[in-house]
C-alpha positions as CSV (number, residue, x, y, z in Angstrom):
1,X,39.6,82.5,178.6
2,X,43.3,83.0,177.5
3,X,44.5,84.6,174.2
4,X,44.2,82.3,171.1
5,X,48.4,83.2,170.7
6,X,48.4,80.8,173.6
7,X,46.3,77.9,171.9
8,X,48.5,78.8,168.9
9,X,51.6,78.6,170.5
10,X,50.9,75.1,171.8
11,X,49.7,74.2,167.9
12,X,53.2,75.1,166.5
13,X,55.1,73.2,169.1
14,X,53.5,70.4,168.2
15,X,53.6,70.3,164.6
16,X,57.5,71.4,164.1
17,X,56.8,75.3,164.0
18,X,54.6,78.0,162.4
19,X,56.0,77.0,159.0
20,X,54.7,73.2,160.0
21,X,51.5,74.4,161.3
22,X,50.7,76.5,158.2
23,X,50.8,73.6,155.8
24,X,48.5,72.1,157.5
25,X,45.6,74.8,157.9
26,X,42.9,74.8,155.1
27,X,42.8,77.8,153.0
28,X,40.3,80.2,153.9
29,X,36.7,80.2,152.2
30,X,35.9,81.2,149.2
31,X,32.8,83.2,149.3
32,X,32.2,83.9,145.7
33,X,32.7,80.2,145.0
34,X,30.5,78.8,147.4
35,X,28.2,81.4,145.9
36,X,28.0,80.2,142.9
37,X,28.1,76.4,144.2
38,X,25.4,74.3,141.7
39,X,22.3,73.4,143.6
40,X,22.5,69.4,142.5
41,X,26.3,69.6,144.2
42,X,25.2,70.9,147.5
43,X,22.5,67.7,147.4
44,X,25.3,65.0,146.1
45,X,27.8,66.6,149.4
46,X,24.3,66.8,151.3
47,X,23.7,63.1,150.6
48,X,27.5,62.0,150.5
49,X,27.8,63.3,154.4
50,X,24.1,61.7,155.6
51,X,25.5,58.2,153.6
52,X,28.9,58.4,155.2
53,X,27.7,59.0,158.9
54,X,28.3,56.0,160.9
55,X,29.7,53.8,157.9
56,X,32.6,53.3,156.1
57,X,34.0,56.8,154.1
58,X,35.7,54.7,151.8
59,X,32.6,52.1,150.3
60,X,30.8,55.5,150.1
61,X,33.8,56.6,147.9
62,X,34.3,53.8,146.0
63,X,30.7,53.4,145.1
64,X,29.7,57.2,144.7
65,X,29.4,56.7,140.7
66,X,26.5,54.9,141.0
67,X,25.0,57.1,144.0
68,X,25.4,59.8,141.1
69,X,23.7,57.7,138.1
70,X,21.0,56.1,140.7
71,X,20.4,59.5,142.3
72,X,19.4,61.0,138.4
73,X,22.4,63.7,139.1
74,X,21.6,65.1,142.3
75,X,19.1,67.1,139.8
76,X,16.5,68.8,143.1
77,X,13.9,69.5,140.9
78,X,13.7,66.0,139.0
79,X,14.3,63.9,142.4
80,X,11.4,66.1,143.6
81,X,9.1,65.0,141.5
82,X,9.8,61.3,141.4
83,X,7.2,58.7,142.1
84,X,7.1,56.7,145.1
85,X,7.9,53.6,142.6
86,X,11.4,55.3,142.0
87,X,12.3,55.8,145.4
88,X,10.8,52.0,146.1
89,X,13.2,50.7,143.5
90,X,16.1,52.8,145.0
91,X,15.8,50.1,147.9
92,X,16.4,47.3,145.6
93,X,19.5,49.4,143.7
94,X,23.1,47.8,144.1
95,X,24.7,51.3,143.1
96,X,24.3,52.3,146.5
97,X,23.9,51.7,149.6
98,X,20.3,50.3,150.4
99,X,19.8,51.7,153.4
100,X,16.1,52.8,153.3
101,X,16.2,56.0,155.8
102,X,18.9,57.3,154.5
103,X,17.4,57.0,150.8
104,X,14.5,58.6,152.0
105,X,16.6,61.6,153.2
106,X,17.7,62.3,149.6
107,X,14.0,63.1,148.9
108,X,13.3,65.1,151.5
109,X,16.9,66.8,150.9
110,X,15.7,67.6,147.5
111,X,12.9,69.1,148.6
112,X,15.0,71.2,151.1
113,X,17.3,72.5,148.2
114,X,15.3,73.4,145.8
115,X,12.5,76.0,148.4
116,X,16.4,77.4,149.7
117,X,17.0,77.7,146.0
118,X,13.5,79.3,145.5
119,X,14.3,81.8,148.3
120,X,17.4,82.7,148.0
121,X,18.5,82.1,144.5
122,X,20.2,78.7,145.1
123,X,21.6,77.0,147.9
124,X,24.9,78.2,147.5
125,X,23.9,81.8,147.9
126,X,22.3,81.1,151.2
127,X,25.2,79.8,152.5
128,X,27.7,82.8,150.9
129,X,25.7,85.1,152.7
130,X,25.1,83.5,155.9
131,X,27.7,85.3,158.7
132,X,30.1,82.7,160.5
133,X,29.3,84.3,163.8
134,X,26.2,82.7,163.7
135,X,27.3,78.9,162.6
136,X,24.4,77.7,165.4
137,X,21.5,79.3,163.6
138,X,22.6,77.7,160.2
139,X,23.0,74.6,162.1
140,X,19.8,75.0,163.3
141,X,18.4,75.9,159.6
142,X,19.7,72.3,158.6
143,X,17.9,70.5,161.4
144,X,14.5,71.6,160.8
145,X,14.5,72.0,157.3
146,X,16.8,69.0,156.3
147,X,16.5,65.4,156.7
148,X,19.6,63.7,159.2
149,X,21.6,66.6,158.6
150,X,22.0,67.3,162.8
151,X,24.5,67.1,164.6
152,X,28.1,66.3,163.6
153,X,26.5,65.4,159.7
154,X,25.7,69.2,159.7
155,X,29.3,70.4,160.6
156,X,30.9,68.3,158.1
157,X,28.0,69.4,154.9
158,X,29.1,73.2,156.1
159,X,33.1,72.0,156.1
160,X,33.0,70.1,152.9
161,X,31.0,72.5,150.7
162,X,33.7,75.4,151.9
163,X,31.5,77.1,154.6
164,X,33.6,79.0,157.1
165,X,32.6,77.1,160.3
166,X,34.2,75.4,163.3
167,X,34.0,71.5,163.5
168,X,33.2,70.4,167.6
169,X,35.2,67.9,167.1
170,X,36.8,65.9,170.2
171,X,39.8,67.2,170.2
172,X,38.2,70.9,169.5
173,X,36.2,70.2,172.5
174,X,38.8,69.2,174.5
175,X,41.1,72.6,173.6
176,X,37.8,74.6,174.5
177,X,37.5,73.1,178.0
178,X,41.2,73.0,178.6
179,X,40.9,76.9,177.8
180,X,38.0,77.2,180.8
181,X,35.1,76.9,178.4
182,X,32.0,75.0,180.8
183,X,30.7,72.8,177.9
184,X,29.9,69.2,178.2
185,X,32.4,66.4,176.8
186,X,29.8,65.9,173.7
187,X,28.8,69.5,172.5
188,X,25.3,68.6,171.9
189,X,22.7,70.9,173.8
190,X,21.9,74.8,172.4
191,X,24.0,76.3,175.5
192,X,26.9,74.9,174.8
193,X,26.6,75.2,171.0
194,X,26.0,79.1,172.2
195,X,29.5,79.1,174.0
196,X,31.0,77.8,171.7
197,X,29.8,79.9,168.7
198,X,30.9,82.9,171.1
199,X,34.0,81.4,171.9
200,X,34.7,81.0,168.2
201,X,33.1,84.7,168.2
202,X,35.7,86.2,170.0
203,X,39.0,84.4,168.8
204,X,37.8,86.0,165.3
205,X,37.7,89.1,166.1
206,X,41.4,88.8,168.4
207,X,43.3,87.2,165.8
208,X,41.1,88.4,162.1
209,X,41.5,84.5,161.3
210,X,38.2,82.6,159.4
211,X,36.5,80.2,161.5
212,X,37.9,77.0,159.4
213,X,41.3,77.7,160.6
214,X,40.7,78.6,164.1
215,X,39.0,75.1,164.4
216,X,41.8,73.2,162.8
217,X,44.5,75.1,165.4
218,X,42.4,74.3,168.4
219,X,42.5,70.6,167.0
220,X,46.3,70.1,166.5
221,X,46.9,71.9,169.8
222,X,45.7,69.0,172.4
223,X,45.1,65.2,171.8
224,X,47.1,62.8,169.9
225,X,49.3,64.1,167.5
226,X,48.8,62.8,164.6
227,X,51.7,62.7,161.9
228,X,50.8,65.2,158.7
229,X,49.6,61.8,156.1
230,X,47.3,60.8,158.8
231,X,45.9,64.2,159.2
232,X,45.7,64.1,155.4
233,X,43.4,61.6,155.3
234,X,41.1,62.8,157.4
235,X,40.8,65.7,155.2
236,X,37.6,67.7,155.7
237,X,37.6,67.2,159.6
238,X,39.6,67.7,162.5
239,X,42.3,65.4,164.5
């Protein structure tokens, strides 16, 4: 695999320079933040990503309001408790989006939350001290334990509650094989999520850069090259 200066390198020719490039790199995570991230925001983000998956970011958005009043707060320990008749009325609810699976999550989501909370002091602890060399066992951690929060849904939670991660992207997956990485063309299997963790791994420890930022350069360095507004609304992800 060649240096990440070479990926780098690429990245700034692109965008204009290493000034250009810079602007648009997020800023590195904030681990006492995320620590003390509330427990009812990491279940609005956890239900704002599983709602947004395959439809329209902005309705999501524009209606997110009533997600908050229909969804009492976001509060795990109140939404754990509700009745079946509350969750049966959510179905009917024209705050949100009725989508009945994906309501369902929230419950089960809840539940989720608030036994991390009970182990680990809250959600946002778990995450603060989980390593970023080991994105694939978090991932993993979601899958089981969560409700639709696989796959790509699970990337995006980590990216948009400040988790230092890397997003497998297309255009991230593209940079890795054009680097000489064997993965597939849609990271989905444990081996190549194992490569690419290590991949990740190793461009950490060359360059001392967090995970978040790596990602974003292998993104901007291949594919279309997107002008910096249309970069900046696709904020949270990748190109």
């Amino acid at each position: 695999m060649p240096s990440f200066k070479t990926i780098r390198a690429r990245a700034e020719k692109r965008k204009g320079g290493p000034k250009a490039l810079a602007k648009l790199l997020p800023p590195a995570p904030d681990v006492k933040a995320l620590a003390k991230l509330r427990d009812d925001r990491a279940l609005a983000m956890m239900t704002k990503r599983v709602f947004s998956a395959g439809f329209a970011w902005s309705v999501i958005e524009a209606k997110w309001e009533g997600f908050e009043e229909a969804f009492l707060g976001f509060d795990p320990g109140r939404l754990s408790l509700q009745p079946d008749d509350y969750w049966d009325g959510l179905m009917k609810d024209t705050r949100i989006v009725r989508n009945g699976a994906k309501i369902m999550s929230v419950r089960s989501n809840a539940v989720f939350v608030r036994d991390i909370a009970r182990e680990h002091g809250s959600f946002g602890r778990m995450l603060a001290a989980w390593p970023a060399s080991n994105e694939i066992g978090l991932l993993e951690l979601l899958t089981k334990r969560g409700s639709r929060l696989g796959g790509n849904t699970g990337q995006m939670l980590l990216r948009f509650l400040g988790w230092d991660g890397f997003v497998t992207s297309k255009d991230v997956v593209t940079c890795l094989r054009d680097a000489g990485l064997d993965i597939a063309e849609s990271v989905t299997s444990k081996r190549d999520l194992t490569r690419v963790q290590d991949q990740f791994n190793a461009w950490a420890k060359e360059t001392g850069l967090p995970y978040i930022q790596l990602s974003r350069i292998c993104a901007l360095s291949i594919g279309e090259n997107y002008a910096a507004d249309k970069l900046a609304a696709m904020a949270g992800g990748e190109e």
